[in-house]
VOPA-927019 format. One line per 4 residues: number of its first residue (from 1); their letters; for each residue x negated, y negated, z of N, C-alpha, C. Coordinates in steps of 0.05 Angstrom, whole numbers, plus 5000, padded with zeros to 4 digits. Layout:
% residues N
NUM> A> X/Y/Z/X/Y/Z/X/Y/Z ~ ... $
This chain:
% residues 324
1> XXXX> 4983/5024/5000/5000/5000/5000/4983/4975/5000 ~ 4990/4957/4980/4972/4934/4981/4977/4909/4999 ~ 4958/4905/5017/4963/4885/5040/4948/4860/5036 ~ 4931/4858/5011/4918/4839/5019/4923/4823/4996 $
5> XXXX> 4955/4817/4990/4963/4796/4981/4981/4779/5001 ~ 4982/4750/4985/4999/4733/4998/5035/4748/5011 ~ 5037/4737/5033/5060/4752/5050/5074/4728/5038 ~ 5102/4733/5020/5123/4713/5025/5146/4734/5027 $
9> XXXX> 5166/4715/5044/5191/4725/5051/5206/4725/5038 ~ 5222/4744/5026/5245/4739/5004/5234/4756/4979 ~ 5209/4761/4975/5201/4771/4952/5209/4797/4941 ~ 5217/4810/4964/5223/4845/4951/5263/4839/4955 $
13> XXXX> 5274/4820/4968/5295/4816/4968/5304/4806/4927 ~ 5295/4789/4937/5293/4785/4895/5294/4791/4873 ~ 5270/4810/4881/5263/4834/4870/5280/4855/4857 ~ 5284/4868/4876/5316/4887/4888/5334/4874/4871 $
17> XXXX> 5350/4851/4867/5366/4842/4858/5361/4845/4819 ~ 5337/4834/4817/5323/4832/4788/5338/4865/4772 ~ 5315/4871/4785/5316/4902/4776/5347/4919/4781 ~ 5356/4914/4796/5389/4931/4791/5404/4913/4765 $
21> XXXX> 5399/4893/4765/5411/4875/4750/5409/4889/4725 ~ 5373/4893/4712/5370/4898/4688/5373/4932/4677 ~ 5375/4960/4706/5380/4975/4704/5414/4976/4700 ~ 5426/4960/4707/5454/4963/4710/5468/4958/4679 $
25> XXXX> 5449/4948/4664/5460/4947/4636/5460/4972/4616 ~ 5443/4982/4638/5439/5022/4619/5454/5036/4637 ~ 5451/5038/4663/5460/5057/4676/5494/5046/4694 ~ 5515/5052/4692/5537/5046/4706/5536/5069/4730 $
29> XXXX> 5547/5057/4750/5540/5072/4772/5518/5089/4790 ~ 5518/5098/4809/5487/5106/4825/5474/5089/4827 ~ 5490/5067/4846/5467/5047/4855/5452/5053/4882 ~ 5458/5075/4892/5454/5089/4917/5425/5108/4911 $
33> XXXX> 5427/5111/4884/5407/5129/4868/5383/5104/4865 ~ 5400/5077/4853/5372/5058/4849/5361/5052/4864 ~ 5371/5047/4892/5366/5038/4912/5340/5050/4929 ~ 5355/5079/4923/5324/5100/4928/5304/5095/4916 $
37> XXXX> 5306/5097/4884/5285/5087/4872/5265/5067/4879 ~ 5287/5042/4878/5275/5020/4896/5254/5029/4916 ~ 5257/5031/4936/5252/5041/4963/5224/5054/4952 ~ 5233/5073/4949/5207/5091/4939/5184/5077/4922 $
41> XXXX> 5191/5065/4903/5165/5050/4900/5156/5032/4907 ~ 5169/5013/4923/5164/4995/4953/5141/5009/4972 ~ 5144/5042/4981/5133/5042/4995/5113/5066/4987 ~ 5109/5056/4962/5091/5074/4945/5087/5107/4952 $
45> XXXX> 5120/5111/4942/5115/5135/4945/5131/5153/4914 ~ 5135/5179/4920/5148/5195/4890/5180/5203/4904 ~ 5195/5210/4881/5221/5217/4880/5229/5244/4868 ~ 5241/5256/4885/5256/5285/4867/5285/5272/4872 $
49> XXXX> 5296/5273/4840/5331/5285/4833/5331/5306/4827 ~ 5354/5306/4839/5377/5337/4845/5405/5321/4841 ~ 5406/5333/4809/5432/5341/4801/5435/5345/4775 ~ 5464/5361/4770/5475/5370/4741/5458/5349/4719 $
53> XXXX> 5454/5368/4704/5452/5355/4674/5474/5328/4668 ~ 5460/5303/4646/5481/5287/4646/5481/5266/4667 ~ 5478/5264/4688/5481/5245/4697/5459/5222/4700 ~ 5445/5218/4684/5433/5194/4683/5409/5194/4693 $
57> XXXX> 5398/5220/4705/5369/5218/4716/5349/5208/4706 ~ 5341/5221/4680/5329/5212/4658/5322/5179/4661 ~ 5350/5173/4648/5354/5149/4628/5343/5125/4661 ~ 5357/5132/4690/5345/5113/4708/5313/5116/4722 $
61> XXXX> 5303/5138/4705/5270/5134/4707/5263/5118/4687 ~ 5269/5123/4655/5257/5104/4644/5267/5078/4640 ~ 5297/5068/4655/5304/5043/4669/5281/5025/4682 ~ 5279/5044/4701/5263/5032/4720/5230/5025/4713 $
65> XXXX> 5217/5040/4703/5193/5041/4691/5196/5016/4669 ~ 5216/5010/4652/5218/4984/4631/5225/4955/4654 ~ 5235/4959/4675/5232/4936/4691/5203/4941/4700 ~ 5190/4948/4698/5166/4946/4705/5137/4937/4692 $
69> XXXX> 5145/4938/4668/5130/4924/4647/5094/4949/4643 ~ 5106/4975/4652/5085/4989/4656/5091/5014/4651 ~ 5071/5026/4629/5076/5061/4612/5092/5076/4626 ~ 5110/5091/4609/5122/5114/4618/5120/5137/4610 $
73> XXXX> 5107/5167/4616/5107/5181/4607/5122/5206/4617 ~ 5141/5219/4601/5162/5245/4600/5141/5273/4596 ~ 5149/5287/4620/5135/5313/4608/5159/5335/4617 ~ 5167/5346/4599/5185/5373/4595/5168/5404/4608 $
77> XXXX> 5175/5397/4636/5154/5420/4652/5173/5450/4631 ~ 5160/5461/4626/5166/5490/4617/5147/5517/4625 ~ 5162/5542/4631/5148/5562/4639/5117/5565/4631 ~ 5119/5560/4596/5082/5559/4591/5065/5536/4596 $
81> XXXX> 5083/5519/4612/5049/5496/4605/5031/5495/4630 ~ 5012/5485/4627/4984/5501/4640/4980/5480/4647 ~ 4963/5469/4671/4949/5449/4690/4937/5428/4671 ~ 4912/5440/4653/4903/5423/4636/4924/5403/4612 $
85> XXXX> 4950/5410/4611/4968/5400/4593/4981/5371/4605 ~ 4974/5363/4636/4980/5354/4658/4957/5325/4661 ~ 4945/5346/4670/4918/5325/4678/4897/5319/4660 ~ 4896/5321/4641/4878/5328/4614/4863/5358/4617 $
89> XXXX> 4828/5347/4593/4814/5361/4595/4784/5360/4593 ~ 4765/5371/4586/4739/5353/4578/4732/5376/4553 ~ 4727/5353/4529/4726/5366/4508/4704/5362/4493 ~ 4698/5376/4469/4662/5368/4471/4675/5361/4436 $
93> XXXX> 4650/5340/4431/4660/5321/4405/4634/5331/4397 ~ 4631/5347/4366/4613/5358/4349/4598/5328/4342 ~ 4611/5303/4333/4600/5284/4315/4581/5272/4335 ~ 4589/5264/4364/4567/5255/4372/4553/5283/4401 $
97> XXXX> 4558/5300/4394/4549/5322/4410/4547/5324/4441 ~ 4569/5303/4450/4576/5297/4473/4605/5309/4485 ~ 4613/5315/4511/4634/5321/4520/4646/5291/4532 ~ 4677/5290/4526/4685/5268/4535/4715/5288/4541 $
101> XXXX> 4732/5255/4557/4749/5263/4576/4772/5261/4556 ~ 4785/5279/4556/4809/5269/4545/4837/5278/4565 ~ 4845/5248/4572/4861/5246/4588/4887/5249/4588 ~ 4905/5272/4604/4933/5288/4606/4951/5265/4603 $
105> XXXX> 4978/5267/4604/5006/5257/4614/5002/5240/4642 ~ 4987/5249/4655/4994/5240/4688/4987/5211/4684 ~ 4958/5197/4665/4946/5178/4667/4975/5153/4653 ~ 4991/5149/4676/5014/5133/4672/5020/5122/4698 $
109> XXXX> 5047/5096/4696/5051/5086/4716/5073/5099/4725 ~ 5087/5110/4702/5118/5129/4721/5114/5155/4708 ~ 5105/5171/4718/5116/5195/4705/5137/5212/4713 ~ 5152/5220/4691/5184/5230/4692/5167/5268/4683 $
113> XXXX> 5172/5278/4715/5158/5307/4709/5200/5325/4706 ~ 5208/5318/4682/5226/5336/4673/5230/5364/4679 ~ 5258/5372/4694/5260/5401/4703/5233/5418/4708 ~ 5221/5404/4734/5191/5409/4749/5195/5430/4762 $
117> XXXX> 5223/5450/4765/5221/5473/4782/5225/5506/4759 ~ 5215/5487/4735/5214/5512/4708/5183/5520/4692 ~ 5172/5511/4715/5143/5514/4708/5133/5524/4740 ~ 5109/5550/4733/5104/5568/4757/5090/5549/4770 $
121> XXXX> 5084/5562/4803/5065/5544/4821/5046/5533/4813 ~ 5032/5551/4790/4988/5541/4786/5002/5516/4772 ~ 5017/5502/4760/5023/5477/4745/5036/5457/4763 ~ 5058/5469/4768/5068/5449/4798/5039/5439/4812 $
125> XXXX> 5022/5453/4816/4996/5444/4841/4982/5433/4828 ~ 4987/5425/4797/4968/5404/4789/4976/5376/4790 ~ 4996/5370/4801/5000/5345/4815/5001/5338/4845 ~ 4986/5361/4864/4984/5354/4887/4972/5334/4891 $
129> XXXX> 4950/5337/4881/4927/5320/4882/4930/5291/4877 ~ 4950/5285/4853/4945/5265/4843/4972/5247/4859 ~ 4991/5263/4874/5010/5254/4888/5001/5240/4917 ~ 4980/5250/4924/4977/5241/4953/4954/5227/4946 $
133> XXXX> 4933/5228/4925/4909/5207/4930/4915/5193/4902 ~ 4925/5191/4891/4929/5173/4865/4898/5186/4846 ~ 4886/5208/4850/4869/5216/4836/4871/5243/4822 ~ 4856/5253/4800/4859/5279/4797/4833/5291/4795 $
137> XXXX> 4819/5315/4793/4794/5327/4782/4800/5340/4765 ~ 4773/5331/4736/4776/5343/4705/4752/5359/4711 ~ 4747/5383/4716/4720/5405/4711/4701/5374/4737 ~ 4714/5377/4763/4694/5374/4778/4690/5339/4785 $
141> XXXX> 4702/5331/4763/4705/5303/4767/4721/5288/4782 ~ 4732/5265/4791/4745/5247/4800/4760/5226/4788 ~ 4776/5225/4778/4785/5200/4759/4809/5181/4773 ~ 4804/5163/4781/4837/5152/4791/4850/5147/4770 $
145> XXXX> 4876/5154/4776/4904/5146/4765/4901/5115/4769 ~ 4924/5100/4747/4928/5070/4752/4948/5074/4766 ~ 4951/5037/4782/4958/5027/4808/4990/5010/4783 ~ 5006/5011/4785/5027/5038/4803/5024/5058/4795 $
149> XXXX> 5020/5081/4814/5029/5106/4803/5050/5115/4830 ~ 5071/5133/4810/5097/5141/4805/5104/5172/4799 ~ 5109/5187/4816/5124/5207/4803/5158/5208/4815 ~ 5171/5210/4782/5196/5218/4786/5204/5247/4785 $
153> XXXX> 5212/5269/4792/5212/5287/4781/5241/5297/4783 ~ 5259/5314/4768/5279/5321/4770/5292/5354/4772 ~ 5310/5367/4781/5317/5388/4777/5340/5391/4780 ~ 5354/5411/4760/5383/5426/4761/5390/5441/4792 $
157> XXXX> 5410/5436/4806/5407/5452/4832/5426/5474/4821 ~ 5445/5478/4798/5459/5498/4796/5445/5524/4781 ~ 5425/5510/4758/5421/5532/4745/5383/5548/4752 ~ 5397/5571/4762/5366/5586/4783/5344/5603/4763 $
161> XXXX> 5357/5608/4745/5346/5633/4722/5327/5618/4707 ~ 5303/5636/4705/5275/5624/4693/5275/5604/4711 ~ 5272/5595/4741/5262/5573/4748/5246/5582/4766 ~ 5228/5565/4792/5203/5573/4804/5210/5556/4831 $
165> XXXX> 5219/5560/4853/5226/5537/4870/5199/5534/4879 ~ 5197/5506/4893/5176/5486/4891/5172/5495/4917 ~ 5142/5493/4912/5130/5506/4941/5127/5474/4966 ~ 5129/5494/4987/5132/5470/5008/5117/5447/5011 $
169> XXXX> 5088/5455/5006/5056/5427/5001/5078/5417/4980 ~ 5080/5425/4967/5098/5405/4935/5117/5391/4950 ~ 5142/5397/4954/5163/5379/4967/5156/5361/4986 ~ 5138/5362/5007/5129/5363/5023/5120/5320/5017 $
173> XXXX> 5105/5326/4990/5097/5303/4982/5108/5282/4963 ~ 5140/5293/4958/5162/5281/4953/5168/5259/4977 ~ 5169/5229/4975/5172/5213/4992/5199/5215/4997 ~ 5220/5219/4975/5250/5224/4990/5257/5247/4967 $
177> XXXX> 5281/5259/4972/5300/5272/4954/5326/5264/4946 ~ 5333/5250/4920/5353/5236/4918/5383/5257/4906 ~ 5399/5258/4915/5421/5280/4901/5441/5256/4890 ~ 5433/5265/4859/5452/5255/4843/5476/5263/4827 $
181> XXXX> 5500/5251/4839/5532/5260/4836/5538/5250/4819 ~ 5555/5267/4815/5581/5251/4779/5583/5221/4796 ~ 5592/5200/4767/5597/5173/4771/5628/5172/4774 ~ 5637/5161/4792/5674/5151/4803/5683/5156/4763 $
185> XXXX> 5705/5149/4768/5730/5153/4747/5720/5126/4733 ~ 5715/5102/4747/5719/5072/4732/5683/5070/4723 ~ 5670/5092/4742/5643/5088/4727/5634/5091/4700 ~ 5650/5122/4700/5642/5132/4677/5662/5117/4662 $
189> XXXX> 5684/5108/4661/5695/5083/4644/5681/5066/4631 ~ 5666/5051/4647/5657/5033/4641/5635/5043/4621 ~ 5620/5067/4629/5597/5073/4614/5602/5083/4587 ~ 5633/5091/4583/5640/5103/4557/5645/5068/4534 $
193> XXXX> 5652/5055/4562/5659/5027/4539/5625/5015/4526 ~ 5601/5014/4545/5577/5011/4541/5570/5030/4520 ~ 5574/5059/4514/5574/5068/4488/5587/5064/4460 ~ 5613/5053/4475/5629/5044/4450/5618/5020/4437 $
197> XXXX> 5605/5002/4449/5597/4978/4447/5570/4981/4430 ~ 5558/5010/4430/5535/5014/4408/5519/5020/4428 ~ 5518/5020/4451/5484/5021/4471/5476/5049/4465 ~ 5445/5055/4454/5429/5076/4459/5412/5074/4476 $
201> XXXX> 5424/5098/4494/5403/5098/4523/5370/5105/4515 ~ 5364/5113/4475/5337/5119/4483/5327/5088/4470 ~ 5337/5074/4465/5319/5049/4457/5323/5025/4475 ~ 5314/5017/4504/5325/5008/4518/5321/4972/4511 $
205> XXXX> 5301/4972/4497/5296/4952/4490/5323/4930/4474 ~ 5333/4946/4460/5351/4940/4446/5378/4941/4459 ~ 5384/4940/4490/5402/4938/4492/5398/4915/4517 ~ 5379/4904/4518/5375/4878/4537/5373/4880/4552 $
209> XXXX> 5356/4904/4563/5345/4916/4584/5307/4894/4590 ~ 5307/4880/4604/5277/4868/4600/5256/4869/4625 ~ 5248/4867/4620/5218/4875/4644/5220/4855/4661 ~ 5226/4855/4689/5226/4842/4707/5209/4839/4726 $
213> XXXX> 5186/4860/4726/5169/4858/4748/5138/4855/4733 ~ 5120/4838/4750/5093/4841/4735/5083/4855/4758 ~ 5054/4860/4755/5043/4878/4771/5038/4856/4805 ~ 5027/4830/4796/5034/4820/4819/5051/4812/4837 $
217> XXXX> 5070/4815/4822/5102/4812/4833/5102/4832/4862 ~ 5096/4862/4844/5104/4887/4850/5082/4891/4883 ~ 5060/4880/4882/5040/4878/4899/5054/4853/4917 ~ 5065/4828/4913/5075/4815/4929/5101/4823/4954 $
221> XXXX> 5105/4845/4932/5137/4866/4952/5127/4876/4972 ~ 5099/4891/4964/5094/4910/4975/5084/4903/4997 ~ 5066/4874/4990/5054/4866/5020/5073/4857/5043 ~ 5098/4851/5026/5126/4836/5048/5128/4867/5062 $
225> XXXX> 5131/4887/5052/5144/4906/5066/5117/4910/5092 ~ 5093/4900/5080/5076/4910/5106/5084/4896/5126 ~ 5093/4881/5118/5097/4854/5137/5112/4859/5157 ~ 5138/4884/5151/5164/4879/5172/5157/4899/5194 $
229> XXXX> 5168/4886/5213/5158/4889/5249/5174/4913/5247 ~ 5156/4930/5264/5169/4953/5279/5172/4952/5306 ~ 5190/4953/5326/5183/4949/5351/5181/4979/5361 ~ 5164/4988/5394/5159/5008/5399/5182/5031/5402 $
233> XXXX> 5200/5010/5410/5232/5039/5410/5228/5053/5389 ~ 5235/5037/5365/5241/5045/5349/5225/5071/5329 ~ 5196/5057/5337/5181/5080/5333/5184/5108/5350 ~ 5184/5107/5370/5200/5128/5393/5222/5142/5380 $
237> XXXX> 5244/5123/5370/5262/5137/5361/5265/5153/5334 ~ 5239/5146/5321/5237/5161/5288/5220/5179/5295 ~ 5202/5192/5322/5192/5213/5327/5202/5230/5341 ~ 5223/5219/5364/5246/5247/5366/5251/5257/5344 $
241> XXXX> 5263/5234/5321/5286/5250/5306/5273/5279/5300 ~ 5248/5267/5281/5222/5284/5269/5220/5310/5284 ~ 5218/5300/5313/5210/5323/5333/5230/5341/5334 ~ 5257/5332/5345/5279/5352/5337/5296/5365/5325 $
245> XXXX> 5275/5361/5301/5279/5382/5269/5258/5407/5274 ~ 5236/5399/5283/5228/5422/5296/5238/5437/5317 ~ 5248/5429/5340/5254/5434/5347/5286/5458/5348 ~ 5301/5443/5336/5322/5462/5326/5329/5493/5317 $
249> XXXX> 5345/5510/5338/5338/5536/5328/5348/5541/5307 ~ 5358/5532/5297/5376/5537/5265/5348/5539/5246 ~ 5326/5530/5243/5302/5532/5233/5278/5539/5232 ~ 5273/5544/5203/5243/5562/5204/5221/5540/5202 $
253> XXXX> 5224/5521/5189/5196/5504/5191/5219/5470/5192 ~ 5207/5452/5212/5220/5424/5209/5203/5400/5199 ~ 5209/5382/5193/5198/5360/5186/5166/5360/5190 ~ 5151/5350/5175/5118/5352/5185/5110/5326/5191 $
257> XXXX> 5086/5322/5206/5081/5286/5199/5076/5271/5190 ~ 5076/5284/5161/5076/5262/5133/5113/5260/5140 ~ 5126/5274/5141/5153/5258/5140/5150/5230/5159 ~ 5144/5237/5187/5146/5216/5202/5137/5184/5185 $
261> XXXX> 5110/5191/5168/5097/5166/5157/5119/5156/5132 ~ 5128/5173/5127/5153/5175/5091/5176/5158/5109 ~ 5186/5165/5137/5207/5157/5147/5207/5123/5155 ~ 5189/5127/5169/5172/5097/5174/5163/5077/5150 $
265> XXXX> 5164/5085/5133/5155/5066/5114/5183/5060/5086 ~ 5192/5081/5093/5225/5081/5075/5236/5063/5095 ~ 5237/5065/5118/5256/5046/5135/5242/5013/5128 ~ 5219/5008/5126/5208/4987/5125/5211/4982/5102 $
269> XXXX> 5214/4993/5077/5228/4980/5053/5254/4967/5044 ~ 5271/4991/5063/5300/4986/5070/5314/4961/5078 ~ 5296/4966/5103/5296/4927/5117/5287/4904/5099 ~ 5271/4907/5088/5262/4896/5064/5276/4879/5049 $
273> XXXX> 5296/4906/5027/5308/4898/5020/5333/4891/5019 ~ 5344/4881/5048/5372/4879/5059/5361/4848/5066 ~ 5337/4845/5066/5329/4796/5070/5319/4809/5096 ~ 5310/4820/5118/5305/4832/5139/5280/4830/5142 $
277> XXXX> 5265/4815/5175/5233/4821/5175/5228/4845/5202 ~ 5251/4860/5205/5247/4878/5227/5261/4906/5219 ~ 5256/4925/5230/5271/4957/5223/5289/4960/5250 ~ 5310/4968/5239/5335/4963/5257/5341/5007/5260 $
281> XXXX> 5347/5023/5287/5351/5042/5281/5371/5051/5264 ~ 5387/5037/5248/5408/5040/5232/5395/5042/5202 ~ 5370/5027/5203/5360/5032/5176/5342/5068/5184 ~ 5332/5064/5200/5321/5101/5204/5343/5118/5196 $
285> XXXX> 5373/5119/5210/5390/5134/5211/5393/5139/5171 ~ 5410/5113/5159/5406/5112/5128/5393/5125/5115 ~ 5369/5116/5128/5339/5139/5101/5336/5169/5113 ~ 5340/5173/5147/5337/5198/5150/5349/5231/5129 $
289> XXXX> 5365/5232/5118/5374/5244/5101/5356/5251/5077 ~ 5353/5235/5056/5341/5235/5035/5310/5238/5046 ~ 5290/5228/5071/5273/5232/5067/5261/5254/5084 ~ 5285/5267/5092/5277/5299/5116/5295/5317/5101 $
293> XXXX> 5316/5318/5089/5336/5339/5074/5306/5364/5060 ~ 5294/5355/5036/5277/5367/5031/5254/5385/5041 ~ 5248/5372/5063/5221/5383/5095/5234/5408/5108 ~ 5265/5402/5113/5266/5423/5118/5272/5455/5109 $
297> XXXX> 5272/5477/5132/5276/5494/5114/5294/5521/5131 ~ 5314/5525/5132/5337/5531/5150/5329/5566/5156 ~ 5336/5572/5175/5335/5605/5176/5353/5627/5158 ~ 5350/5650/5162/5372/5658/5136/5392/5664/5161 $
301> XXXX> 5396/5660/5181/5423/5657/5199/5438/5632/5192 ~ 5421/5623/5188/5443/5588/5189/5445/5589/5157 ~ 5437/5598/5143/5433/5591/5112/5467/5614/5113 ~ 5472/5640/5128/5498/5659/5117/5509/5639/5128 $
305> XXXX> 5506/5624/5151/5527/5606/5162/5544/5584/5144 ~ 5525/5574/5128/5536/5554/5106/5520/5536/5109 ~ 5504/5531/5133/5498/5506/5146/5478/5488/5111 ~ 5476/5468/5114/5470/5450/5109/5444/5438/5114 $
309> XXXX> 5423/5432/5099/5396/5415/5116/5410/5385/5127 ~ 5425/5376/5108/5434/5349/5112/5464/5358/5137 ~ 5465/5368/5136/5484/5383/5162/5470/5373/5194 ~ 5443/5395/5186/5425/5395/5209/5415/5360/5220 $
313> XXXX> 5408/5349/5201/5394/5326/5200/5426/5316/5220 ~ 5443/5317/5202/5467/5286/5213/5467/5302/5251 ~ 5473/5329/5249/5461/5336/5290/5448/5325/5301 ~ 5436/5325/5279/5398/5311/5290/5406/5291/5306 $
317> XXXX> 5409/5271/5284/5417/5241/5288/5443/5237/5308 ~ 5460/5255/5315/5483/5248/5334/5465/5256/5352 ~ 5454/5273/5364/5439/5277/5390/5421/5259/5402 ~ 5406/5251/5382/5380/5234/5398/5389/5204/5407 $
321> XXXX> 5384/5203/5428/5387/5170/5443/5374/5152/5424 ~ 5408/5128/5418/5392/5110/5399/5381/5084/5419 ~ 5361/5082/5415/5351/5063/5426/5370/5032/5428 ~ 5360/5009/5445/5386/4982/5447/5356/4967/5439 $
């Protein structure tokens, strides 16, 4: 997170506004979805969607990435593609008898890792690396990724056949999990009249969609969000929650303490972007869902039960003393 720009107040509030504005001309409805987005790259972190085909996942990654005035690259994870298809490779050039780098998909500011749970583990784990340090290794090397980096990644939760569920280090480093639902009756209205009207969601340019953020902009947000106060309750109160996800017998593994840091810094974007210079436990409660639903991982007693991770979590949250 970049701190060592100028702190002004209002900047990620603005911001926020900019960007729904210019996503909202492509996408009708799931502003609960942008909002995450938002958030998430506020507090420089990645995104998994979860849901049906169709609803817009796609088209509000590369929304968001065109408000940003910064590359987007789509990769169609499939059963055969291999690590090096990802991250590059190092290739040796006959004319000048040298090996040079030739650089994968990842070297982008958003990458949209398309149905990421249809490609086996050895490929999934070639973005561990580049998810938690913004770097990758080509045969031994070190290369950083550019500043933003972004992963979106998406998956079908209905359809299981030919797919690879995502190992826990993977999810793990998902900053939230966003579940995206069909759009209301008047949404999708409106979105059928935006097609009638001629809009193609793949040329966004052309439908007056325009880049709203520069990179210093994006660095001015980020330092406001360093900015907002946490007081000690409150920190208290986002490590119960944490703690009693472990805790819980309904479960085999609970929240780890990268959530705690994912929770704490989603809440500080939140506040953020509501005009806010403090985290209120009502913003913890909000983000707790989306950014522990994923961490956890239920027993197969509670799983015949029906139970729910987001089940577990909302217990969570009715039990623990909210701080005054």
């Amino acid at each position: 997170m970049t701190t060592n720009t100028a702190y002004t107040p209002g900047t990620v509030e603005r911001l926020a506004q900019a960007v729904r504005a210019e996503i909202g001309k492509a996408v009708k409805g799931q502003d609960a979805i942008i909002d995450g987005l938002l958030i998430c790259l506020l507090a420089d972190g990645h995104t998994l969607l979860e849901g049906v085909p169709g609803t817009a996942k796609t088209l509000m990654a590369k929304a968001l990435a065109h408000t940003l005035s910064c590359p987007f690259t789509r990769v169609q994870f499939t059963p055969d593609l291999m690590p090096s298809d990802i991250i590059g490779t190092t290739v040796y050039d006959m004319k000048s008898a040298e090996f040079f780098v030739k650089q994968g998909p990842i070297f982008t500011a958003v990458l949209l890792a398309d149905e990421i749970n249809r490609t086996p583990p050895k490929t999934q784990a070639a973005l561990l690396q580049a998810m938690e340090e913004h770097r990758v290794s080509i045969d031994g090397v070190d290369h950083v990724l550019p500043v933003p980096f972004m992963v979106i990644a998406t998956q079908n939760p209905i359809e299981y056949e030919g797919t690879y569920p995502l190992p826990e280090a993977q999810l793990d480093r998902f900053m939230m999990k966003l579940k995206v639902d069909y759009p209301s009756g008047d949404e999708e209205l409106a979105m059928l009249r935006l097609h009638q009207q001629g809009f193609d969601p793949h040329v966004l340019a052309a439908s007056d969609v325009r880049p709203v953020i520069t990179p210093e902009g994006l660095a001015a947000a980020r330092a406001e969000v360093a900015h907002i106060t946490v007081e000690e309750g409150v920190l208290q109160y986002l490590v119960a929650i944490v703690t009693a996800t472990r805790a819980a017998h309904q479960v085999t593994l609970g929240a780890s303490p990268r959530a705690s840091v994912a929770l704490l810094r989603c809440s500080r974007a939140m506040a953020a972007l509501e005009g806010r210079t403090f985290i209120t436990p009502d913003d913890v409660k909000l983000i707790a869902r989306p950014v522990l639903r994923h961490r956890i991982i239920l027993n197969p007693e509670a799983e015949l039960e029906g139970l729910t991770t987001d089940q577990l979590i909302e217990s969570v949250l009715s039990s623990v003393p909210v701080p005054r």
